[in-house]
N, CA, C and O atoms as CSV, one atom per row, in Angstrom:
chain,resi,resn,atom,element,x,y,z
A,1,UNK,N,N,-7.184,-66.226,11.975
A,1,UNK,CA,C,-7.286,-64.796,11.912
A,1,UNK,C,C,-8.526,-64.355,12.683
A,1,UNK,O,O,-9.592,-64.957,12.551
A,2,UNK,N,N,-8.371,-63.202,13.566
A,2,UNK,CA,C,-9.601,-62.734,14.137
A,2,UNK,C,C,-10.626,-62.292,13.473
A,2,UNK,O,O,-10.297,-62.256,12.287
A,3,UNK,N,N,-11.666,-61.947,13.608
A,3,UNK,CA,C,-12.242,-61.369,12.630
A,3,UNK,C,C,-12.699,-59.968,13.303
A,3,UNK,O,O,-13.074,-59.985,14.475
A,4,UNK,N,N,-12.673,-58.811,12.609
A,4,UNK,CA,C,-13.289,-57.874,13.628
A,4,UNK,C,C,-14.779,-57.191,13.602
A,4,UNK,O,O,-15.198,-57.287,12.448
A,5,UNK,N,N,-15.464,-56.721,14.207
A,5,UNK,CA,C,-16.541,-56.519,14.118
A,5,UNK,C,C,-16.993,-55.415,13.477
A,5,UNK,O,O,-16.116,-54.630,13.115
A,6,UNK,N,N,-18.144,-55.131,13.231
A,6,UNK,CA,C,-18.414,-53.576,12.310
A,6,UNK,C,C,-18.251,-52.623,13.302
A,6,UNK,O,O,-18.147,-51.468,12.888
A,7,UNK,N,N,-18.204,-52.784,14.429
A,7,UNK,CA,C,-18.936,-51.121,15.524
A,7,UNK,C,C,-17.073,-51.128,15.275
A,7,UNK,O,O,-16.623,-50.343,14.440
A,8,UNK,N,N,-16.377,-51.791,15.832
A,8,UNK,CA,C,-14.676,-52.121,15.476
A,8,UNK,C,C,-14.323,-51.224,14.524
A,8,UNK,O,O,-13.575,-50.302,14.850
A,9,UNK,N,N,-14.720,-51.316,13.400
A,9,UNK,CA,C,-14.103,-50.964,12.066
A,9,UNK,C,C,-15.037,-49.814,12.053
A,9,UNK,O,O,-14.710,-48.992,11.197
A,10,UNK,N,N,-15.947,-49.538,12.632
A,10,UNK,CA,C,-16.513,-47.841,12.314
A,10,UNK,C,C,-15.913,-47.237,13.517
A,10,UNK,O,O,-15.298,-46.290,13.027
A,11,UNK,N,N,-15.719,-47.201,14.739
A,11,UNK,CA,C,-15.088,-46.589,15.814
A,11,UNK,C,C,-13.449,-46.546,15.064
A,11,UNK,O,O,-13.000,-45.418,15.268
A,12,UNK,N,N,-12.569,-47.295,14.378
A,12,UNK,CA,C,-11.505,-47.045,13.713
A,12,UNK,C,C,-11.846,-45.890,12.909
A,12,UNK,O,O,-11.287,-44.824,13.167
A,13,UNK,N,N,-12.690,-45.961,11.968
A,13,UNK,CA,C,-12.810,-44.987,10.717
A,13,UNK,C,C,-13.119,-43.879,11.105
A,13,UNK,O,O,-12.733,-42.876,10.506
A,14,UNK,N,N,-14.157,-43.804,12.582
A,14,UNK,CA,C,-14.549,-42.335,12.872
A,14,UNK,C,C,-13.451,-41.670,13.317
A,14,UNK,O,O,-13.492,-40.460,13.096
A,15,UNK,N,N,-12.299,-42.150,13.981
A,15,UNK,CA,C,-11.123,-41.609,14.890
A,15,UNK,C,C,-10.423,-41.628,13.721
A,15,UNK,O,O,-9.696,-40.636,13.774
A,16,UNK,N,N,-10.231,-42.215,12.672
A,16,UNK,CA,C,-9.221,-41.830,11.928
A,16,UNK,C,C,-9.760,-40.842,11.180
A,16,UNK,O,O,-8.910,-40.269,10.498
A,17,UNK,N,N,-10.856,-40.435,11.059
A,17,UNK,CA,C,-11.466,-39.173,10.102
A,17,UNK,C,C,-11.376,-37.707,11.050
A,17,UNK,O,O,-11.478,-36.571,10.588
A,18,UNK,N,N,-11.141,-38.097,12.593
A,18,UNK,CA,C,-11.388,-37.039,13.387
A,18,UNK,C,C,-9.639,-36.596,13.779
A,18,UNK,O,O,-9.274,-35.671,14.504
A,19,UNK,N,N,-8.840,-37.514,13.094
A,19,UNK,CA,C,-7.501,-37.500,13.513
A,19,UNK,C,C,-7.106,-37.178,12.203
A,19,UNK,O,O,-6.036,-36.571,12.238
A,20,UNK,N,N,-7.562,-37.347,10.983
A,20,UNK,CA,C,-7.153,-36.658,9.250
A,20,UNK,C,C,-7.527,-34.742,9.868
A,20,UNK,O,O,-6.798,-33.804,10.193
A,21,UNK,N,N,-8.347,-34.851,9.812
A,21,UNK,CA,C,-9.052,-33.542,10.309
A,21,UNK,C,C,-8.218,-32.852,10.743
A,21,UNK,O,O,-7.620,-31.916,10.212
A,22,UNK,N,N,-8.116,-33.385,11.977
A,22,UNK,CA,C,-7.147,-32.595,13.106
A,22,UNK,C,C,-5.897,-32.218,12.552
A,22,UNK,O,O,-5.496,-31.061,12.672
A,23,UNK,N,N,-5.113,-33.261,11.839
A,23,UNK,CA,C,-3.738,-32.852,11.530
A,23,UNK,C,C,-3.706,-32.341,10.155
A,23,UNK,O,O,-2.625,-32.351,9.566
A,24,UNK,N,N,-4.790,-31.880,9.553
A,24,UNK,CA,C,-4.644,-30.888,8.107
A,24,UNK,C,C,-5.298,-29.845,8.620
A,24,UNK,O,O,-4.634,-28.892,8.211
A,25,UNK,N,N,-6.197,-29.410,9.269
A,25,UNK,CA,C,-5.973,-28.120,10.073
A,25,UNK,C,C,-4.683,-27.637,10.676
A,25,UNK,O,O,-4.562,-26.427,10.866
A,26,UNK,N,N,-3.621,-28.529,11.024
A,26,UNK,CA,C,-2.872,-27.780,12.231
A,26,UNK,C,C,-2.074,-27.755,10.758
A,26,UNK,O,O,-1.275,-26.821,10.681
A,27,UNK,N,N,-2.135,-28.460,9.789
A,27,UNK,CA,C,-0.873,-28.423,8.569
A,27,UNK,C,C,-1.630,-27.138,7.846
A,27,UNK,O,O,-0.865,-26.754,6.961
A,28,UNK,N,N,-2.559,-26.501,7.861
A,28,UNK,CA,C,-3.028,-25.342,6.822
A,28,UNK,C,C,-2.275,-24.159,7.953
A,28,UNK,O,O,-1.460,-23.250,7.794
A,29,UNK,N,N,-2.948,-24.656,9.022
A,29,UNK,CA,C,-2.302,-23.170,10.129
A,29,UNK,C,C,-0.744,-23.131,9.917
A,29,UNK,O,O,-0.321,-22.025,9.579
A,30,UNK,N,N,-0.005,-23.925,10.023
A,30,UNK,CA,C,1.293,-24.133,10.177
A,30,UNK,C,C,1.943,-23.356,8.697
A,30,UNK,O,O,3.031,-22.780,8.694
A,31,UNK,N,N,1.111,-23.466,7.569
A,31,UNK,CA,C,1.544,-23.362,5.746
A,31,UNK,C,C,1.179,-21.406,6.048
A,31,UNK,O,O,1.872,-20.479,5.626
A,32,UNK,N,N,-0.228,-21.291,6.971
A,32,UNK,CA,C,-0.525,-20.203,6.847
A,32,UNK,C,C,0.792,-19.181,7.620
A,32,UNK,O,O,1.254,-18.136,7.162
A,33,UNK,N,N,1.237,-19.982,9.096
A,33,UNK,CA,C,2.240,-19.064,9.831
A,33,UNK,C,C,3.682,-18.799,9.044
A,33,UNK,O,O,4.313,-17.762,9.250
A,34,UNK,N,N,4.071,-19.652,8.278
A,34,UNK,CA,C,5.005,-20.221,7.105
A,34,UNK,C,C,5.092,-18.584,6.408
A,34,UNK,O,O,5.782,-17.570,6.515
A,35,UNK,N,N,4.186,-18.969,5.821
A,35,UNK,CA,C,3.556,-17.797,4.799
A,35,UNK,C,C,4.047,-16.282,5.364
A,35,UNK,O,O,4.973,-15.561,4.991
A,36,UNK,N,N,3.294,-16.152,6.148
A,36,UNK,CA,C,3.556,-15.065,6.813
A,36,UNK,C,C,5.206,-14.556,7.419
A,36,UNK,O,O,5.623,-13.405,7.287
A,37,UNK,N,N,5.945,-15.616,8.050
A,37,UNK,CA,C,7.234,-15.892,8.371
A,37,UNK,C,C,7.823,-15.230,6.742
A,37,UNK,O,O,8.190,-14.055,6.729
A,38,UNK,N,N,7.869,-15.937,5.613
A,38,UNK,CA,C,8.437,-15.807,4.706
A,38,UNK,C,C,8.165,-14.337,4.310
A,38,UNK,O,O,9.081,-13.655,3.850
A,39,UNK,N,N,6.859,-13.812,4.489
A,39,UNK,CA,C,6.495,-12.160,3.810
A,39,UNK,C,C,7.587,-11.431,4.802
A,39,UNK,O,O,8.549,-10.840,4.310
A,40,UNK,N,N,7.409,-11.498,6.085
A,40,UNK,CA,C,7.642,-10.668,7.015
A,40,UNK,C,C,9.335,-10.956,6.469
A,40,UNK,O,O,9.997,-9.928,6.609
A,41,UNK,N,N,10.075,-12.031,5.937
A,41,UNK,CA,C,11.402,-11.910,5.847
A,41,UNK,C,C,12.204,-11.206,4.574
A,41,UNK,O,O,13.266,-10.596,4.449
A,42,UNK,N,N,11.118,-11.621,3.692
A,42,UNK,CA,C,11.545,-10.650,2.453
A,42,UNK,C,C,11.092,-9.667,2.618
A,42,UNK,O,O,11.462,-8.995,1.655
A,43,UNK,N,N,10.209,-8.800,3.527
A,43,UNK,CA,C,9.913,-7.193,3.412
A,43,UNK,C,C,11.185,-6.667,4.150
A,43,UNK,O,O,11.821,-5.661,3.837
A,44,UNK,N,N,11.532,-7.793,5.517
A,44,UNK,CA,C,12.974,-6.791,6.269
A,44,UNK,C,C,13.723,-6.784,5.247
A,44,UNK,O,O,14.012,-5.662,4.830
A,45,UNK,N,N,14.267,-7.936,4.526
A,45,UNK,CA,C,15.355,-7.963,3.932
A,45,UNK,C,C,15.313,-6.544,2.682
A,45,UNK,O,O,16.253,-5.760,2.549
A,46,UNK,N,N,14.150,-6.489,1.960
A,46,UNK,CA,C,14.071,-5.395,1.324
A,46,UNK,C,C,13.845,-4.169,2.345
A,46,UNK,O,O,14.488,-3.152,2.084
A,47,UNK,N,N,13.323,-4.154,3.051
A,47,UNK,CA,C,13.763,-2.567,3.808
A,47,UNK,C,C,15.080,-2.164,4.070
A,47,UNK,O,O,15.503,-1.050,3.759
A,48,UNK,N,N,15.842,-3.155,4.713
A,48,UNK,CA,C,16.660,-3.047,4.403
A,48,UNK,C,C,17.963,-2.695,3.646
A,48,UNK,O,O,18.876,-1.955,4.010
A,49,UNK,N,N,17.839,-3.334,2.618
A,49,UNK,CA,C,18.202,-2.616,1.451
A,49,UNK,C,C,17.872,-0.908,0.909
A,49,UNK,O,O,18.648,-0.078,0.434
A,50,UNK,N,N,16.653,-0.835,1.159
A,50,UNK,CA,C,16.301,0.048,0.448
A,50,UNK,C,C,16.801,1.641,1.734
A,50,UNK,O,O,16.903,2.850,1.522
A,51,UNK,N,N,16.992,0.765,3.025
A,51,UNK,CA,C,17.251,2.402,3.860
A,51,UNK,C,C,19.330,2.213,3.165
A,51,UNK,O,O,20.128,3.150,3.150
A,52,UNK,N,N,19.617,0.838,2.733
A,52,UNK,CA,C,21.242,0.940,2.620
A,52,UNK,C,C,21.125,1.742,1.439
A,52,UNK,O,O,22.199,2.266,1.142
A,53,UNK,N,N,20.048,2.047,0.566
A,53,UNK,CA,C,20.786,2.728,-0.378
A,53,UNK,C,C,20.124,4.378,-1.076
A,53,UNK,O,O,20.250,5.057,-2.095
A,54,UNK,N,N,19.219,4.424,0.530
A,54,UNK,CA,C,19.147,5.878,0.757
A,54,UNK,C,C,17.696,5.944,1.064
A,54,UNK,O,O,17.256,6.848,1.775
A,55,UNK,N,N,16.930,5.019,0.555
A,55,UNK,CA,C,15.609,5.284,-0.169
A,55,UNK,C,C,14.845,5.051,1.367
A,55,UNK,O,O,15.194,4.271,2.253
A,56,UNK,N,N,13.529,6.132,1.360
A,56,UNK,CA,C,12.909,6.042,2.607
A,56,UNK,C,C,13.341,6.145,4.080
A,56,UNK,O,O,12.934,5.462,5.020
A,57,UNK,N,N,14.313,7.210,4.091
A,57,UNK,CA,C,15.080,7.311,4.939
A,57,UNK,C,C,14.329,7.513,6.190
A,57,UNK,O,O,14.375,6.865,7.236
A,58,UNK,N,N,13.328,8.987,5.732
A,58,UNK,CA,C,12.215,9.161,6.735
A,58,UNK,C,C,11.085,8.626,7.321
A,58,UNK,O,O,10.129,9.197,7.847
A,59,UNK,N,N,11.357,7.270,7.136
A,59,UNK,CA,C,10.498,6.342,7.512
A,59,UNK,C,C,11.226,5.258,8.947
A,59,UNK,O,O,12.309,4.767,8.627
A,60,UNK,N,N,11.027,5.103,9.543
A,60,UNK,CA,C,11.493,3.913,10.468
A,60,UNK,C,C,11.036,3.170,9.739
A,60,UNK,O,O,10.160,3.262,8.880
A,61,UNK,N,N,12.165,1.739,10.382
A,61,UNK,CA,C,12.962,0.451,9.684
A,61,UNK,C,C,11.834,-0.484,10.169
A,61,UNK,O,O,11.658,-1.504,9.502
A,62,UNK,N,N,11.155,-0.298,11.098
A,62,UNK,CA,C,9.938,-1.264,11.400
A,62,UNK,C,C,8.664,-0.646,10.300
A,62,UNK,O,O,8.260,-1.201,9.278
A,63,UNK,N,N,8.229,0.603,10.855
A,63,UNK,CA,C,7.706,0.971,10.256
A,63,UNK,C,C,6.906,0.874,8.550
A,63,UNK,O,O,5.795,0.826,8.022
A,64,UNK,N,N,8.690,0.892,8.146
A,64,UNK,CA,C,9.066,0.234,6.175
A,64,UNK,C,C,8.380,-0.613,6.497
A,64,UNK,O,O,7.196,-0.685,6.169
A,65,UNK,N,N,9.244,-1.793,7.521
A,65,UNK,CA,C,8.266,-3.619,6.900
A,65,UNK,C,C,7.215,-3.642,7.090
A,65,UNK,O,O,6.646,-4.496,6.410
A,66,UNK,N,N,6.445,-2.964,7.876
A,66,UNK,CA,C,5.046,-3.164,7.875
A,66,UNK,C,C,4.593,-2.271,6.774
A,66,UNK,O,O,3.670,-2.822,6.174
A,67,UNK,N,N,4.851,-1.236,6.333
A,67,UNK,CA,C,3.907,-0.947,5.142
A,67,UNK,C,C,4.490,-1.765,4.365
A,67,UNK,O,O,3.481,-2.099,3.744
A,68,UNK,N,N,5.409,-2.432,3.839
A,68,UNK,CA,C,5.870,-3.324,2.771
A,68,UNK,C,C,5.562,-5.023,2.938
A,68,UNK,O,O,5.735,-5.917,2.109
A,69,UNK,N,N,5.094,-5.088,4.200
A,69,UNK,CA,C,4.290,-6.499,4.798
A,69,UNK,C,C,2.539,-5.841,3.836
A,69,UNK,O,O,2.202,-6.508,2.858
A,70,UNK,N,N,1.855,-4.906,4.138
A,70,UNK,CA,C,0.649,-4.615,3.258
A,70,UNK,C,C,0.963,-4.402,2.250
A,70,UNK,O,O,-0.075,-4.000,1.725
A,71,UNK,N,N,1.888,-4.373,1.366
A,71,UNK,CA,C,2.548,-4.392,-0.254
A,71,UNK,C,C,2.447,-5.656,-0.663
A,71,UNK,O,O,2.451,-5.923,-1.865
A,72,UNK,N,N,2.363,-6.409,0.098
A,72,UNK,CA,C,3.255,-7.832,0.100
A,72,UNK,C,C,1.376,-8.825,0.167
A,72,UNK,O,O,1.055,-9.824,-0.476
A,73,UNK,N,N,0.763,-8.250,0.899
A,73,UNK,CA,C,-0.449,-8.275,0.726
A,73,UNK,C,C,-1.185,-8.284,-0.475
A,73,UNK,O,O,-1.890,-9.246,-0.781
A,74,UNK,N,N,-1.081,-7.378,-1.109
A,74,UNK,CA,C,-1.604,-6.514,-2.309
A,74,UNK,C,C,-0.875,-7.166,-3.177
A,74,UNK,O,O,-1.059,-6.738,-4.316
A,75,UNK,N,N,0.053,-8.227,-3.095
A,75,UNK,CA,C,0.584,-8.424,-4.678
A,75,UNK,C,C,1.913,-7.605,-5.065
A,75,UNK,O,O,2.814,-8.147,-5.706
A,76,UNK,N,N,1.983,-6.269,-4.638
A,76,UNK,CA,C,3.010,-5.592,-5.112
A,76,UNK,C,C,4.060,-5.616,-5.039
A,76,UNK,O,O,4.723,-5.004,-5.877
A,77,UNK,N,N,4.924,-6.613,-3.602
A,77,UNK,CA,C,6.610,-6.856,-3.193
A,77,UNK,C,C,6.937,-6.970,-4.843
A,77,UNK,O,O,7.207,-6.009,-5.563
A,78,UNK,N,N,6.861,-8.182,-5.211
A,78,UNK,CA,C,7.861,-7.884,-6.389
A,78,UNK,C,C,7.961,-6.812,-7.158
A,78,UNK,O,O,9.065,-6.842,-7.703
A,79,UNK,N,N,7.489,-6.089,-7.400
A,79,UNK,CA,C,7.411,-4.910,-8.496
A,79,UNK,C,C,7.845,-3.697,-7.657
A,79,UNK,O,O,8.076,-2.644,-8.252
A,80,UNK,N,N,7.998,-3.777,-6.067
A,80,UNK,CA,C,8.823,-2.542,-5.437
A,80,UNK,C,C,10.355,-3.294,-5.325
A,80,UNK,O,O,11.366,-2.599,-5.230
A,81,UNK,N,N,10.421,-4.765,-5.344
A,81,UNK,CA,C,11.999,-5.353,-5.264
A,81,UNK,C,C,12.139,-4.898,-6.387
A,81,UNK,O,O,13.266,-4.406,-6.430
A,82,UNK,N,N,11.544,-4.761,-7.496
A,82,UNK,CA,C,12.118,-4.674,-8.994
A,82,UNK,C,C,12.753,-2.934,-8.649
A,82,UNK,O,O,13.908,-2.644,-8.336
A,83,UNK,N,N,11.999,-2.323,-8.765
A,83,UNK,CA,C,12.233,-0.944,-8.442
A,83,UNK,C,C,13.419,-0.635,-7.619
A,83,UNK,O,O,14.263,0.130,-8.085
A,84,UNK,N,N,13.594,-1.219,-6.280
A,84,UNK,CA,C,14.716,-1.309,-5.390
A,84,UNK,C,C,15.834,-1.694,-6.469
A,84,UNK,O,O,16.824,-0.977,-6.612
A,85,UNK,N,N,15.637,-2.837,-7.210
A,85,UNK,CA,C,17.190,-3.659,-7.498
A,85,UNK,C,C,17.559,-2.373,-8.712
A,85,UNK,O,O,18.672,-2.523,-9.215
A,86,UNK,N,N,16.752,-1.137,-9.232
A,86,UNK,CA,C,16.770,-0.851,-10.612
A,86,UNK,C,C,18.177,0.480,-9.931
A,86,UNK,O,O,19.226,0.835,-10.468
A,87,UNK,N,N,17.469,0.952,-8.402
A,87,UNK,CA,C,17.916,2.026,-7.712
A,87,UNK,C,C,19.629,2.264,-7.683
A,87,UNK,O,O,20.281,1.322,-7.233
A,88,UNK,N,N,20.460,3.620,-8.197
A,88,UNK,CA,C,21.685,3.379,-7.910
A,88,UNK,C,C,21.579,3.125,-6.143
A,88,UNK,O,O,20.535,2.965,-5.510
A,89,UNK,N,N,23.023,3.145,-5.578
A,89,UNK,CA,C,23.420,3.049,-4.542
A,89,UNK,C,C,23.952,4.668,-4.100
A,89,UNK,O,O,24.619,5.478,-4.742
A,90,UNK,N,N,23.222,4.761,-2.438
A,90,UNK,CA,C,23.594,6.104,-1.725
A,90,UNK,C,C,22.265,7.153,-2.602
A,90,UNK,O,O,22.693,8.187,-3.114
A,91,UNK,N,N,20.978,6.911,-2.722
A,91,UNK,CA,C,20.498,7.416,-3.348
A,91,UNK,C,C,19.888,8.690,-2.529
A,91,UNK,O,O,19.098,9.584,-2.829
A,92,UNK,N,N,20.730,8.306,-1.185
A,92,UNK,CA,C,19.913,9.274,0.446
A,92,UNK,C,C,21.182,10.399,0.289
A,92,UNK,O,O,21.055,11.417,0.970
A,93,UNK,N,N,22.244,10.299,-0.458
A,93,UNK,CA,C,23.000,11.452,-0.509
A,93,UNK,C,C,22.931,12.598,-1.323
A,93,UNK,O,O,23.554,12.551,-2.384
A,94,UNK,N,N,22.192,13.795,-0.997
A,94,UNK,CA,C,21.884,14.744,-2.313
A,94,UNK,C,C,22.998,15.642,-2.098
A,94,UNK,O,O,23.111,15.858,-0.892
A,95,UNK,N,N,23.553,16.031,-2.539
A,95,UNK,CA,C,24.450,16.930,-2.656
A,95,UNK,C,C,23.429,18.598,-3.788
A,95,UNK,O,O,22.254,18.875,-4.033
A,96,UNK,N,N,24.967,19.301,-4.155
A,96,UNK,CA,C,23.873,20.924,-4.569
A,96,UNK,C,C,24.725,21.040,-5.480
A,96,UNK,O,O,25.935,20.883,-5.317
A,97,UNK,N,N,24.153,21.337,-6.564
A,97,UNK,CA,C,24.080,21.262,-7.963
A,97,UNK,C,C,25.003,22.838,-7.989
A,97,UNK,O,O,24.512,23.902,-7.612
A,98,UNK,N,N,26.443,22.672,-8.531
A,98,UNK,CA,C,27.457,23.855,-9.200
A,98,UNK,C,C,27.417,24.171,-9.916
A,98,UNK,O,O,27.302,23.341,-10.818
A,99,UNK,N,N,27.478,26.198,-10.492
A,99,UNK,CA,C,27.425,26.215,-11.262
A,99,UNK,C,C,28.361,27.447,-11.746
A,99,UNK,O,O,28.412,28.549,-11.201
A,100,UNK,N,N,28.943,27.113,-12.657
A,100,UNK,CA,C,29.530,28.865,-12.816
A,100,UNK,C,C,29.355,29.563,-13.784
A,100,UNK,O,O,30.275,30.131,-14.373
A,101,UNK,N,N,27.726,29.657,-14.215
A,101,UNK,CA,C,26.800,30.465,-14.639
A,101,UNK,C,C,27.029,32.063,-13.841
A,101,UNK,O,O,27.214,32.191,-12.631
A,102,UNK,N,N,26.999,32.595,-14.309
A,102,UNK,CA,C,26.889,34.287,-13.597
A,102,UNK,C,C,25.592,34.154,-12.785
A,102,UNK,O,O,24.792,33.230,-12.929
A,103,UNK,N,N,25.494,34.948,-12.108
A,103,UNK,CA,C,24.252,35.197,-11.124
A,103,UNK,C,C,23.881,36.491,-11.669
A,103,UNK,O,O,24.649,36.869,-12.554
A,104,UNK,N,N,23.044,37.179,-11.428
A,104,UNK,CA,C,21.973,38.212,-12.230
A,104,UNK,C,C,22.999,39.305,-12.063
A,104,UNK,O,O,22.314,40.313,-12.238
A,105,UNK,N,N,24.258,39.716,-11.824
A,105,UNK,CA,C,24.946,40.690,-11.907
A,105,UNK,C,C,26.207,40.715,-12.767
A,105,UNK,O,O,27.119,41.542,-12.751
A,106,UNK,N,N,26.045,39.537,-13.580
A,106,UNK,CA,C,26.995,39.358,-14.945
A,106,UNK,C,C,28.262,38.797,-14.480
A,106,UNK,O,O,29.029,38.448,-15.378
A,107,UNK,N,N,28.748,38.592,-12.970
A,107,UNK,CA,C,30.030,37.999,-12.573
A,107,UNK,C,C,29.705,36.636,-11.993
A,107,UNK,O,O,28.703,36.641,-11.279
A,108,UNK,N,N,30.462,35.196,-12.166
A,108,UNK,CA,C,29.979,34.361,-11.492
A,108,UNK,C,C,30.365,34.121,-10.069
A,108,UNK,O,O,30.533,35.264,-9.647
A,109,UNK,N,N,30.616,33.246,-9.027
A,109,UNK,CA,C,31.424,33.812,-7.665
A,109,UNK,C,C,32.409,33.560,-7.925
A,109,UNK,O,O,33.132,34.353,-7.322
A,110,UNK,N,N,32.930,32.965,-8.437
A,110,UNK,CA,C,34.959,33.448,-8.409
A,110,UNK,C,C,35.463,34.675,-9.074
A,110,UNK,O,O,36.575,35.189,-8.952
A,111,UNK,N,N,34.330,35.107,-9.891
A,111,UNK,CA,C,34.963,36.507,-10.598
A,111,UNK,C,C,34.742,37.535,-9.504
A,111,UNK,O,O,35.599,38.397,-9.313
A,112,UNK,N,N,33.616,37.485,-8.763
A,112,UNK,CA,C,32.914,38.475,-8.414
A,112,UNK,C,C,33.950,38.591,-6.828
A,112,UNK,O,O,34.246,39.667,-6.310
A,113,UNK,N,N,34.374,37.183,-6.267
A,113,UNK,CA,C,35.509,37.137,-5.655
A,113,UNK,C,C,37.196,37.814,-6.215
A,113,UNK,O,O,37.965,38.501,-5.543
A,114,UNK,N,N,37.297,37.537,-7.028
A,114,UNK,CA,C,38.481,37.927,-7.687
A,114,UNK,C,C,38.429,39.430,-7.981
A,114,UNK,O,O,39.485,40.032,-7.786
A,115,UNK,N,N,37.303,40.188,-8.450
A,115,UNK,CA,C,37.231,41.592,-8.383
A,115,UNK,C,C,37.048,42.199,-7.200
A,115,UNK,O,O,37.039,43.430,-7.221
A,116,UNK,N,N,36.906,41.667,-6.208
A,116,UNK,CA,C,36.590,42.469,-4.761
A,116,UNK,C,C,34.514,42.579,-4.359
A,116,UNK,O,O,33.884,43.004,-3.391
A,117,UNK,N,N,34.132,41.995,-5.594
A,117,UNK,CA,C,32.464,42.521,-4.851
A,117,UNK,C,C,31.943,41.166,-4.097
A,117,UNK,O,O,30.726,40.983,-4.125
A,118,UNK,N,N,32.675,40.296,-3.493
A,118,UNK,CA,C,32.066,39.135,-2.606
A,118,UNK,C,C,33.014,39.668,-1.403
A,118,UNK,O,O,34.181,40.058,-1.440
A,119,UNK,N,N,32.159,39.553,-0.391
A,119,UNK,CA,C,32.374,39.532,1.136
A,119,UNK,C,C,33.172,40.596,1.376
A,119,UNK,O,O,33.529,40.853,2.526
């Protein structure tokens, strides 16, 4: 068996400490771009949702994920997904509230139609 020398076995140990190094830096950057990949996919996917079911209409669809990418920051995505999943569906459709209450002249509009005082 050879035997190897000390400068041997410390020139090994220094390159393998400078080569641990190297590849758990590029593995933290890689966990960090990860990270980010994953926020940026659950904020589209919830913007998404949330313009399908009315909500934030007046906002652009990029726009949403980036304020919901700084939500996502802050801790808060889950507790606006909660909110989203609670939301009916078509919540961007308002329609106008009917009524056939009289209006301040004691007829409501079909009476007031039917007697001749509309149009």
């Amino acid at each position: 068996m050879q035997k190897l020398s000390t400068a041997k076995i410390a020139r090994v140990l220094r390159d393998a400490q400078q080569t641990l190094i190297a590849v758990a830096a590029e593995r933290d950057k890689l966990a960090a771009e990860n990270s980010e990949l994953k926020t940026r996919a659950e904020a589209e996917k919830l913007a998404s949702v949330m313009h399908k079911k009315g909500c934030r209409l007046d906002v652009e669809y990029d726009d949403l994920v980036h304020d919901l990418e700084k939500a996502a920051m802050d801790g808060r995505l889950p507790t606006i997904q909660e909110a989203v999943d609670m939301m009916a569906p078509n919540m961007g459709l308002r329609g106008t509230l009917v009524s056939d209450e009289a209006p301040g002249g004691g007829l409501s509009s079909l009476e007031g139609y039917l007697v001749g005082s509309v149009g």
